[in-house]
N, C-alpha and C positions, 0 to 999 in steps of 0.2 A: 504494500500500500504506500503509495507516494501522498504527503500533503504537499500543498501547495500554497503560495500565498498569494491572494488576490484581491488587490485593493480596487473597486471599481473599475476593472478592465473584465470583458465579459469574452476575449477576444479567445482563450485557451478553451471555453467552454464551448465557443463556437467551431471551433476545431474539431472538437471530436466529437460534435453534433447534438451537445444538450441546446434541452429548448432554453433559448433564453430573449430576451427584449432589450434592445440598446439602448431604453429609456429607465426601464423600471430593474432588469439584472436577471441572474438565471433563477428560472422555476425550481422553485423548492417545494417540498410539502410541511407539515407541522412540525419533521423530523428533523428537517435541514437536508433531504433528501433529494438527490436531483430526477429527471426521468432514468438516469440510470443510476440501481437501488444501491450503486458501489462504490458511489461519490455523492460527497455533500458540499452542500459551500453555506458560506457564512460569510456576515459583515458586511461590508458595504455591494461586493461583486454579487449580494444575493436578493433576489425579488422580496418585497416587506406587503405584509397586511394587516391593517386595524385591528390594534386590541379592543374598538370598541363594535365596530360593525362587518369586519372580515373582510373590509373593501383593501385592495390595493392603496398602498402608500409610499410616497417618497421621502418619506422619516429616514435620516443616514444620521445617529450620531453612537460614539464608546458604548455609550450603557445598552444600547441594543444591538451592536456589532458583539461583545462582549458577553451577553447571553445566549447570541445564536451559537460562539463559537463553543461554548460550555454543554449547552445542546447536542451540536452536533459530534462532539466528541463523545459526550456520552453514549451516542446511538452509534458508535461502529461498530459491534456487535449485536447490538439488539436495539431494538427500539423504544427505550425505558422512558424521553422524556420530551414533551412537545412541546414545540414556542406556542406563547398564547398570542402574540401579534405584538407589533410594535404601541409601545403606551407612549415612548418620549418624553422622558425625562435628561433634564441638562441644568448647568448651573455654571455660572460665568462672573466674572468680576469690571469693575471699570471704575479705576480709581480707589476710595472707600466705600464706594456702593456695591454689593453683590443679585444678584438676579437669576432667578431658577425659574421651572415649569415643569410643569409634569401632566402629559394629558390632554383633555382637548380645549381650547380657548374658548370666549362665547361664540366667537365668528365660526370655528369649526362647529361648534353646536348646532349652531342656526344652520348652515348649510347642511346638516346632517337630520334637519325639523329633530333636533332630542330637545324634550321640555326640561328646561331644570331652571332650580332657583341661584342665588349667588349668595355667598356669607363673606363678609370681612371683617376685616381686623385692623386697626393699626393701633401700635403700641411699642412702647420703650423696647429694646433687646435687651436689656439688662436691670435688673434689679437690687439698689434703688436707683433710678433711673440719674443720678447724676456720676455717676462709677465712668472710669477713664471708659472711652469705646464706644460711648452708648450712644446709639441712634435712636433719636425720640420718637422718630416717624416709620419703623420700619413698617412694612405693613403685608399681608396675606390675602389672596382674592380664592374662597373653595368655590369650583361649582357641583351641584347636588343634582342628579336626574328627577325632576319634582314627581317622579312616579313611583320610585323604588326610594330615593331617598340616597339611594348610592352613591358614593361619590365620584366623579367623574372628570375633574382638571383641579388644577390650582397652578397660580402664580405668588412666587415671594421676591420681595423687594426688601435689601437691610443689609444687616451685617454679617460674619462668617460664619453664621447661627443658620444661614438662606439653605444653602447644600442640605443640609441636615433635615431641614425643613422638608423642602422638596421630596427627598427621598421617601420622609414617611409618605405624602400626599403619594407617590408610586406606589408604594406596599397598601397603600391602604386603596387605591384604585385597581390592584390583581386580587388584593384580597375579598373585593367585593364590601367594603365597610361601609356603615351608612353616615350619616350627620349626626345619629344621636351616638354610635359607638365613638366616634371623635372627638365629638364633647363631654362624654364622659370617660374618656383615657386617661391612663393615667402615665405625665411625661416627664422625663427627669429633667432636671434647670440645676440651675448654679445660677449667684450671681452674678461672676462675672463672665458666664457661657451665653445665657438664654432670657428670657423675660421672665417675669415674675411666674411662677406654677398656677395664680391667678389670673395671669393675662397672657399668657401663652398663645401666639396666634393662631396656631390650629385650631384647639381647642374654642376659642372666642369665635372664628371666625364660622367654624361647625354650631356654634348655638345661636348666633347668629342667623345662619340658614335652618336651621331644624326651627326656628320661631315660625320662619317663614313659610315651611313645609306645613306645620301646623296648621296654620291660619290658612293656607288652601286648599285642605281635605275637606271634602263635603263634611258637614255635621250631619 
């Protein structure tokens, strides 16, 4: 068995006759599996679909290159474990502001008609809020599917607390969590790591939306 490494050129795969698309990458299945059962590809050289509707996607970043390859290494002998689609999670910096996502934006929603609600947050990263580092305004946007309650994106804006952040917002969108498990979590803080175990953005920005969800279920 030869691996190979294939950063977005699809041109070897073409060679020896996998199906693949010069736009979107080669056909995989949930395995990492190509049309032939004896080669897999991963990362960016491989075709992606929605973790939320199975549609084709052109999501390319680490965190889901990174899982496919985990994947598909798993399955060279057997087929033990499946991509569930790309979610898209990232997180970047600029200056002393940092910036994450994970998920789908409202614009993806809308274009996808998914009903959901929104929760935010803004509040200190640190507790008491005048501690060296603290951003007063960090702030967290969840959105919630207003039918399941599930959560399904979030964006954070703040300090080196953002990453961290984000990340749960992904584990908690594979994991299927709603707005009321997120506001009632329970998260670890530090003063000078996270915002008060009070104001925690997640957490706020889920009760936030669960008021919300509330208040639109028929009575």
């Amino acid at each position: 068995m030869k691996v190979t490494k294939n950063t977005g050129n699809i041109e070897l795969a073409k060679q020896i006759g996998l199906e693949a698309d010069p736009r979107m990458g080669i056909k995989v299945d949930a395995y990492m599996r190509t049309d032939d059962p004896d080669i897999f590809a991963a990362g960016d050289c491989a075709a992606k679909f929605s973790f939320f509707d199975g549609q084709p996607t052109c999501v390319r970043l680490a965190s889901v290159a990174c899982s496919e390859g985990m994947i598909a290494a798993s399955n060279l002998y057997a087929p033990v474990r499946k991509c569930m689609g790309a979610v898209g999670a990232f997180g970047t910096t600029v200056g002393k502001n940092s910036i994450g996502a994970a998920g789908l934006t409202s614009k993806a929603a809308d274009d996808a008609n998914i009903p959901y609600v929104v929760g935010e947050a803004v509040f200190p990263n640190r507790h008491p809020g005048g501690l060296p580092g603290c951003i007063p305004d960090m702030k967290a946007k969840l959105l919630f599917h207003s039918e399941t309650g599930k959560i399904i994106g979030g964006h954070v804006r703040g300090g080196e607390a953002t990453a961290d952040m984000v990340n749960i917002v992904a584990a908690a969108i594979q994991g299927g969590l709603t707005a009321e498990d997120l506001a009632t979590m329970q998260y670890a803080t530090h003063p000078l790591l996270t915002a008060s175990p009070l104001g925690y953005h997640a957490m706020l920005a889920a009760e936030n939306a669960s008021a919300k969800l509330t208040d639109s279920r028929p009575s």
